[in-house]
C-alpha positions as CSV (number, residue, x, y, z in Angstrom):
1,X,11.2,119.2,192.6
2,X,11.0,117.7,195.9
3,X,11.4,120.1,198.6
4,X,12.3,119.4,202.5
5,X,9.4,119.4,204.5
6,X,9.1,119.6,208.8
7,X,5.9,118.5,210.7
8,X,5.7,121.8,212.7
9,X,3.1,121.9,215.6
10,X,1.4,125.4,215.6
11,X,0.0,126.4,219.0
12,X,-0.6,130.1,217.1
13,X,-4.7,129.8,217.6
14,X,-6.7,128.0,219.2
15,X,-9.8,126.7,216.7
16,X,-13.1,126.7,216.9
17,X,-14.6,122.8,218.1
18,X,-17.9,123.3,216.9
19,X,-19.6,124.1,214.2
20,X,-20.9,127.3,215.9
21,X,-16.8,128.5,216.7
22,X,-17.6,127.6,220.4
23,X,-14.4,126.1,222.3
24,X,-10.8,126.1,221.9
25,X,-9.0,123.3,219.6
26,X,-6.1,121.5,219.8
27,X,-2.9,122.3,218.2
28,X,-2.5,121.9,214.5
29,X,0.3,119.8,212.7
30,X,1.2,121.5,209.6
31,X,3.8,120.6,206.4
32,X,6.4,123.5,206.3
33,X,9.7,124.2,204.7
34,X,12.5,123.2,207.0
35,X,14.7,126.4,207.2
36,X,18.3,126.2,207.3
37,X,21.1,125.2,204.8
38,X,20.5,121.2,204.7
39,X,22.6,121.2,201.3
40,X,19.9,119.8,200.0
41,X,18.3,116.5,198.6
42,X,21.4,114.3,198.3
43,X,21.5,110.9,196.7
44,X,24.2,108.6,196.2
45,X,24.3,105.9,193.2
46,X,26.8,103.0,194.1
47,X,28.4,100.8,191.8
48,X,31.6,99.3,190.6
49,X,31.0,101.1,187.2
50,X,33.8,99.0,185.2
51,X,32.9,100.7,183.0
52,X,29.8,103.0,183.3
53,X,27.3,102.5,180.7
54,X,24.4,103.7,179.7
55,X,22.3,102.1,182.0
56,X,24.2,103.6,184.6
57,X,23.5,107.0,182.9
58,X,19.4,106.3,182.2
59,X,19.3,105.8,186.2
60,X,21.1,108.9,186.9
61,X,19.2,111.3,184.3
62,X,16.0,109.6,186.3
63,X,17.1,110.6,189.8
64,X,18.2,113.8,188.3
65,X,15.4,115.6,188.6
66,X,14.5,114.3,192.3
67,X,17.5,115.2,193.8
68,X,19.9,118.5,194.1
69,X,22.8,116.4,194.5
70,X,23.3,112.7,192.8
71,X,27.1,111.5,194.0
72,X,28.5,108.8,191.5
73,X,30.4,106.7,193.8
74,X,33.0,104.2,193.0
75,X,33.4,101.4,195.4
76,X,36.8,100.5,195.8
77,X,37.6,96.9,196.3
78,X,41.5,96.0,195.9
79,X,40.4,92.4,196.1
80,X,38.2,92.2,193.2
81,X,40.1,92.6,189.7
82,X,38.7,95.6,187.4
83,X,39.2,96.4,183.8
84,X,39.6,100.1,184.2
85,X,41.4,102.2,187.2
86,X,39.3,103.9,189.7
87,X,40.5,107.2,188.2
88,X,40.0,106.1,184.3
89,X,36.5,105.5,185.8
90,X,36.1,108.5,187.8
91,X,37.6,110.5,184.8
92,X,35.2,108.5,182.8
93,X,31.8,110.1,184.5
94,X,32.6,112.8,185.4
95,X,33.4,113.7,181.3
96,X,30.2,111.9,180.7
97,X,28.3,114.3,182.9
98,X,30.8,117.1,182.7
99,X,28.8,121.1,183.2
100,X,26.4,119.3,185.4
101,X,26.5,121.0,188.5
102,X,24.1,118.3,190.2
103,X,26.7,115.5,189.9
104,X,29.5,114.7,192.0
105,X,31.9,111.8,191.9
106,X,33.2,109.8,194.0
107,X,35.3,106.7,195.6
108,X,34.8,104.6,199.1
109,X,36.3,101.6,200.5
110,X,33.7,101.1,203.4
111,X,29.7,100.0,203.2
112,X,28.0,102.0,201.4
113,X,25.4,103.0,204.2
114,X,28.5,104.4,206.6
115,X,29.7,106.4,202.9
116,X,26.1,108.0,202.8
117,X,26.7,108.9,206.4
118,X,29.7,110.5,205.7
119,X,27.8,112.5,202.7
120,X,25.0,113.6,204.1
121,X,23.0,111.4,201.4
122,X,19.5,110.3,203.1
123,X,19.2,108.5,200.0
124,X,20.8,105.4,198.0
125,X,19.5,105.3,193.9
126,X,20.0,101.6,193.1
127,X,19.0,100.2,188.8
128,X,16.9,97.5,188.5
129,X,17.3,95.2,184.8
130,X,14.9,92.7,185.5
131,X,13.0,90.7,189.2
132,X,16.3,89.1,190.1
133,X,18.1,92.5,189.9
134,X,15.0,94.0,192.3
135,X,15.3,90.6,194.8
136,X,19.0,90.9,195.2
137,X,18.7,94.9,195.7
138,X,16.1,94.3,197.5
139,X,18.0,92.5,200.1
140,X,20.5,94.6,200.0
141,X,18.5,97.8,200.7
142,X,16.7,95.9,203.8
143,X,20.1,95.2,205.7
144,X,21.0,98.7,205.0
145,X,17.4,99.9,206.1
146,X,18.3,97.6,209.5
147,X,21.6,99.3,210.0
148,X,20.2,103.0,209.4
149,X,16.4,103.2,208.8
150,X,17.2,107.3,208.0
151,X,18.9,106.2,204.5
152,X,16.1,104.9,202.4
153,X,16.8,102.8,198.6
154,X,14.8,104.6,195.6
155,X,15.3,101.7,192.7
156,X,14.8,103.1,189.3
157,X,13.5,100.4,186.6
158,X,16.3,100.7,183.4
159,X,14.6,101.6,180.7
160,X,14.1,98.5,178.3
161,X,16.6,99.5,175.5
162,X,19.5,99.3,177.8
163,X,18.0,96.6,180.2
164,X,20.1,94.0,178.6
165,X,23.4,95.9,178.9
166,X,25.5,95.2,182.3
167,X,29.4,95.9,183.0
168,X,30.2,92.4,182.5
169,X,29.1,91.8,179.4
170,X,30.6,95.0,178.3
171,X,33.6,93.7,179.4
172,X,33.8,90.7,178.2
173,X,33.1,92.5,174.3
174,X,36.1,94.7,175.4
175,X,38.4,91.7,176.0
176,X,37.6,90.3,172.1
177,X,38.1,93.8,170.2
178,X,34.3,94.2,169.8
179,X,32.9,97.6,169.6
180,X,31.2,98.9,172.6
181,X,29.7,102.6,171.4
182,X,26.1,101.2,171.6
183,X,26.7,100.2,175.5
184,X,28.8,102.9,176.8
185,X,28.9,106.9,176.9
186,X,31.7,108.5,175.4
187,X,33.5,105.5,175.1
188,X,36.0,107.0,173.1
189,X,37.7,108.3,176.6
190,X,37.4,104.8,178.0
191,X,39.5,103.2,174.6
């Protein structure tokens, strides 16, 4: 697990400059747990989600283990039409990942980089299908980098047997009364 670490300068000794311990040395920078409650390694992974597949889920089961906290958040545009309601998709993940204490969900309506603000997330966990997934992210995560160099992007590479399954096409095999089990977790809530 990746723990919080502080560069701490230690003036506690002076060392030895020579071989033969003659002199003093100069003060020593050393890694050391950050004390304090920090509420840990927080991550947020953004996304529409209509619907969450899993795609979405291989990403989040990848950060898992990097992170204490991975918030699932639901961007909220009222302009753009959706399939599902915000709260069939919150309800939606948070039964996918239900009894995980690590994951929270969520819903914003601002950029995403003032939302990690707001959560204390030094971190934004973006899924990457293919190069023109990573180029587009990519651009993405270097604005956000520009606005607040403190939030870094971690993308996570989908592994191949769902790199061919996004939201839209889900959709769209919604829309024609094809079934969808194979592309998204407990779909049975969704339907």
């Amino acid at each position: 697990m990746i723990k919080k670490l502080w560069w701490k300068k230690l003036n506690e000794s002076p060392l030895p400059t020579s071989p033969s311990g003659g002199g003093e040395g100069k003060a020593v920078l050393r890694q050391v747990p950050l004390e304090g409650d920090l509420g840990g390694l927080r991550a947020v992974f953004p996304g529409s989600f209509d619907p969450f597949t899993f795609g979405h889920k291989a990403i989040v089961e990848q950060a898992l283990p990097l992170f204490d906290t991975v918030i699932i958040a639901i961007g909220v545009n009222n302009t753009k039409k959706s399939l599902f309601s915000v709260e069939q998709r919150v309800a939606h993940i948070r039964a996918v990942f239900a009894g995980n204490p690590k994951i929270e969900v969520a819903t914003y309506d601002t950029l995403t980089i003032d939302f990690c603000k707001t959560q204390n997330a030094n971190f934004i966990i973006r899924g990457v299908r293919n190069s023109i997934d990573f180029e587009f992210e990519k651009s993405i995560a270097q604005a956000n980098s520009e606005m607040c160099p403190e939030v870094q992007t971690l993308f996570f590479t989908t592994p191949a047997q769902f790199s061919h399954i996004s939201s839209s096409i889900v959709r769209d095999l919604i829309q024609y009364k094809r079934s969808v089990e194979s592309y998204i977790p407990n779909s049975d809530i969704l339907l």
